[in-house]
C-alpha positions in Angstrom: 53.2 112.3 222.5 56.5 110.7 222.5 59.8 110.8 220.4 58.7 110.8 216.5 60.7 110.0 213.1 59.9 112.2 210.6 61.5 111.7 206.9 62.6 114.5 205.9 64.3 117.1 203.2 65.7 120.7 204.0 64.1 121.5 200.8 60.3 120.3 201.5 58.0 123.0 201.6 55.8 120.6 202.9 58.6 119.3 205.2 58.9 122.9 206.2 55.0 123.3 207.4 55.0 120.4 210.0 58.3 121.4 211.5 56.5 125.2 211.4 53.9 123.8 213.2 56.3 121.4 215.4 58.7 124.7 216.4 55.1 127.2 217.1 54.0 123.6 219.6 57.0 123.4 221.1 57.9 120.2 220.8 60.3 120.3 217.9 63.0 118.3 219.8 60.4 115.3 219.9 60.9 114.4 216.2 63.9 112.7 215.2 64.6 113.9 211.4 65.5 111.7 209.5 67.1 112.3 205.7 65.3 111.2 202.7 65.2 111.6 199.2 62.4 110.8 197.5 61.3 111.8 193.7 58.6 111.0 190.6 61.4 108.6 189.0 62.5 106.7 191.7 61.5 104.9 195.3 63.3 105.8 198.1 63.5 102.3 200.1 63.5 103.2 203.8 60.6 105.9 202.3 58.9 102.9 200.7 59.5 100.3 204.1 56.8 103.2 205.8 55.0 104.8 203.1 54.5 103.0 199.8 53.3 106.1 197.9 57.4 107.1 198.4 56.4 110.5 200.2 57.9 113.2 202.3 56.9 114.1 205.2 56.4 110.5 206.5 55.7 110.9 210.3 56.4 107.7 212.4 55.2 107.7 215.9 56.7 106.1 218.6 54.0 103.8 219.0 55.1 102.7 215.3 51.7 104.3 213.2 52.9 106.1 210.7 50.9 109.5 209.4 51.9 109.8 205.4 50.4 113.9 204.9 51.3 116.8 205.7 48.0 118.3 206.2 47.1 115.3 208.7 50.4 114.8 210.5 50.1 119.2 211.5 46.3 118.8 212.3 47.4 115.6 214.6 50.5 117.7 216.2 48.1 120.6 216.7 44.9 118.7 218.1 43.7 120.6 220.9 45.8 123.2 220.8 45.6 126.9 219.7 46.5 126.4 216.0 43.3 124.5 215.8 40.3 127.1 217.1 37.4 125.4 218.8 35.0 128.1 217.8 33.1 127.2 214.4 33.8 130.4 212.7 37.6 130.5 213.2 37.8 127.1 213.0 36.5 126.8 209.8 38.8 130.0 208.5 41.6 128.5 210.0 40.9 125.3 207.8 39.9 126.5 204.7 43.5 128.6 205.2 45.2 125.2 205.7 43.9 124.1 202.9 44.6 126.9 200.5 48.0 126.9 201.7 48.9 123.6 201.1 46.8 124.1 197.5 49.0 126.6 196.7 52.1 124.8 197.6 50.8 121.6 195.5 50.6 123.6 192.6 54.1 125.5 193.0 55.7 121.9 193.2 54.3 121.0 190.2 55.1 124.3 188.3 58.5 123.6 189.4 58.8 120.1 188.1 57.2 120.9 184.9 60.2 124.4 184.7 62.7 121.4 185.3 62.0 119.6 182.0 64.1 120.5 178.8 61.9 123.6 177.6 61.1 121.4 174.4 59.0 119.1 176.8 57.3 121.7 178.5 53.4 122.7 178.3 53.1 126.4 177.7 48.9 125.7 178.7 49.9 124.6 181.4 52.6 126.7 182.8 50.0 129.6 182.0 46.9 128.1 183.8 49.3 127.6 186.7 50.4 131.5 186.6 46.8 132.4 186.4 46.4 129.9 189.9 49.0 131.6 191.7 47.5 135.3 190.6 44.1 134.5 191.9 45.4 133.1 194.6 47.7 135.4 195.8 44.7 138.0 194.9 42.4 136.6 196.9 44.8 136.4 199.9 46.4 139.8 199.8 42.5 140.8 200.1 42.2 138.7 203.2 45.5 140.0 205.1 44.5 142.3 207.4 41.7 138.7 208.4 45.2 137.0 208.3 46.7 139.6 210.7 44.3 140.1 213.4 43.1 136.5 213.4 45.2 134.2 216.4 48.0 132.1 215.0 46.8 128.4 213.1 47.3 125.9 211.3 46.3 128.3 208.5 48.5 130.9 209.0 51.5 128.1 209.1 50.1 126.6 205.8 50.2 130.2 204.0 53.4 131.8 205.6 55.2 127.8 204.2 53.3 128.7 200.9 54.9 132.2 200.4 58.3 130.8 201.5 58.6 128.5 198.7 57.8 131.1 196.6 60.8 133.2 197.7 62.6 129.3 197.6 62.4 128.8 194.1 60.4 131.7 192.7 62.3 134.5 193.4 61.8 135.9 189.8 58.2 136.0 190.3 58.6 139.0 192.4 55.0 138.3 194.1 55.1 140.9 196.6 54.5 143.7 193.7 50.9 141.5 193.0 50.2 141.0 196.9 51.4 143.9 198.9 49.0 143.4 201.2 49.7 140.2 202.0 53.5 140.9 201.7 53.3 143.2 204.6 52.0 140.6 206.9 54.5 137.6 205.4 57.3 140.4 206.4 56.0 140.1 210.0 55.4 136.3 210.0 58.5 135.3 208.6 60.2 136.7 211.6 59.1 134.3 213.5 61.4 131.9 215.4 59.2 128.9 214.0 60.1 130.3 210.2 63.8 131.5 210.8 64.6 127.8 212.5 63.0 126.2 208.9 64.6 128.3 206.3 65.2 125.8 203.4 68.8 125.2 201.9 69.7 124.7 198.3 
């Protein structure tokens, strides 16, 4: 695995999971990062030259393919390593964690978009069905965080620990931790990490 370009924002939470997972490998200083700005309203050409959906994180690799997710471009930095357990059971943990993660940060996107519309515009339906998502969510997690805290470091954990982040990012308000203290007693542990204080988003 050579030098990689990876289009980028400081703002990202999805940004902020493959450089997580980049910084935990070790080989953060193999990906060149490389500004972009991307949005809903408007393509982002040296985005669109790689990735024609316009999408952050684009991952180029030095043999020019080009991975367009974030969910692929971690598992492909993490094949056959520790953040990917061979053993079914974990495995499969450590997966369906990915995936809930990066559920939960698709959804907190969204709810941000929608917050960023004049208040006229905005859907009170769904700005409640997305509160009730995040509650489950975090319910179901904060039940699972002593799993989360004995289980080896993954792809999951990364995915879940980016999650929680964004929430502090740009749902401070929210105060989740009073919902999930469970599972805000092992972020307070996780976020310590050198992988998370090397990521912390700016404004």
């Amino acid at each position: 695995m050579g030098t990689m370009t990876l289009y980028w924002s400081p703002r990202s939470p999805f940004v902020r999971r493959v450089m997580v997972t980049a910084h935990e490998l070790g080989i953060a200083d193999r990906i060149r990062c490389t500004d972009a700005v991307v949005a809903m309203t408007a393509c982002n050409a040296d985005v669109m030259g790689v990735n024609p959906l316009n999408k952050i994180p684009t991952l180029v690799l030095e043999d020019g393919g080009v991975l367009s997710e974030s969910t692929l471009i971690c598992e492909y930095l993490a094949a056959g390593s520790a953040l990917v357990p061979q053993e079914r059971a974990a495995r499969l943990r450590a997966l369906r964690w990915h995936g809930v993660g990066h559920g939960l940060t698709d959804l907190l996107v969204l709810w941000r978009n929608e917050r960023l519309r004049p208040t006229a515009q905005q859907s009170a339906p769904i700005l409640d069905a997305w509160a009730a998502k995040l509650a489950a969510t975090l319910a179901v997690l904060d039940g699972e965080a002593a799993i989360l805290r004995e289980s080896p470091m993954s792809l999951g954990h990364v995915a879940i620990g980016c999650a929680l982040g964004y929430l502090d990012f740009r749902f401070q308000e929210l105060d989740w931790r009073a919902q999930a203290p469970a599972l805000a007693q092992w972020f307070a542990t996780f976020d310590q990490r050198v992988s998370m204080r090397e990521t912390v988003p700016s404004a």
